[in-house]
N, C-alpha and C positions, 0 to 999 in steps of 0.2 A: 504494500500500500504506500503510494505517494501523496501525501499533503503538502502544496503549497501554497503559502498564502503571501499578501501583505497588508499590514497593518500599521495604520498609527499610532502610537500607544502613549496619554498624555497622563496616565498613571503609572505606580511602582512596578517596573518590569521583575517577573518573579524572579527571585534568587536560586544560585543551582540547585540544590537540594527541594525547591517548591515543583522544578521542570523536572526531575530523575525521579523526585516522590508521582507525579502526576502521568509521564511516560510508565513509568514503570506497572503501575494501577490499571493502563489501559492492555499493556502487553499482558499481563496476567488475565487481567476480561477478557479479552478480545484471542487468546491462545495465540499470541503473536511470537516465534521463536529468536528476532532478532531484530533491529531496528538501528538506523542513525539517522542522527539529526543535526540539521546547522541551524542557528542563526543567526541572524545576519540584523546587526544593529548598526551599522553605518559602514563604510568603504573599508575599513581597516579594522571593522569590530564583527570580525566571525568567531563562532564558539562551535564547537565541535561536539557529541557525545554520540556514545555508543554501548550499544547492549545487545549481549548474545554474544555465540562466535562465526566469527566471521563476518562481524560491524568494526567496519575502522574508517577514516576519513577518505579511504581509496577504493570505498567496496563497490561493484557494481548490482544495485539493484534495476529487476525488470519493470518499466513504467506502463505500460502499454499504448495503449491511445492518450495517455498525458501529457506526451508532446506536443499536442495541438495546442491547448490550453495552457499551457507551461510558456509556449513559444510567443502565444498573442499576449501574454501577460506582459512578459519583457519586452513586445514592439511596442505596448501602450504605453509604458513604463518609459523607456524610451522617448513616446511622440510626448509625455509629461513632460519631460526634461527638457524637451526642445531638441532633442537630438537628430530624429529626422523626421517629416511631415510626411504623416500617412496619407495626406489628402493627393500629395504628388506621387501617383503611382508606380512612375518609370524613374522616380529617386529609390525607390525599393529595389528594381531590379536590373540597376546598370549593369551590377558584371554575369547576369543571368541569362544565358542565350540559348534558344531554341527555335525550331524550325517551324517557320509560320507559313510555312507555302499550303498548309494542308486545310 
């Protein structure tokens, strides 16, 4: 299972032990055998944890169809920032080439 989210958070962000007590409660309900998690509090502030074996900061888990949704998050995320303008649709796909004769 992948959760990703983003969130503003203008209250106490919980401390580790609040996130490893609260992970840990749902992997025990949920008969979950391993899990990692980041997050991600500003450019330079990632936090890493891991439970089970074969959870480390380099584990590959299977997402499925969450690329989609994963993917449009970070171009909006993105068009937020100013970064690039989703409305101009061929600034998306300069270096993308395919055969339009068809």
């Amino acid at each position: 299972m992948l959760i990703v989210g983003h969130v503003t958070v203008h209250a106490q962000v919980p401390n580790e032990s609040e996130i490893e007590d609260f992970v840990e409660e749902r992997l025990d309900e949920y008969n979950i055998p391993n899990a990692s998690l980041a997050i991600i509090l500003g450019k330079d502030d990632i936090n890493f944890y891991n439970w089970g074996e074969g959870s480390s900061e380099t584990a590959a888990y299977l997402i499925g169809s969450l690329s989609k949704p994963v993917t449009s998050f970070a171009i909006l995320n993105l068009a937020d920032q100013g970064e690039i303008n989703i409305d101009n649709h061929s600034s998306l796909v300069e270096s993308f080439k395919w055969d339009q004769s068809e």
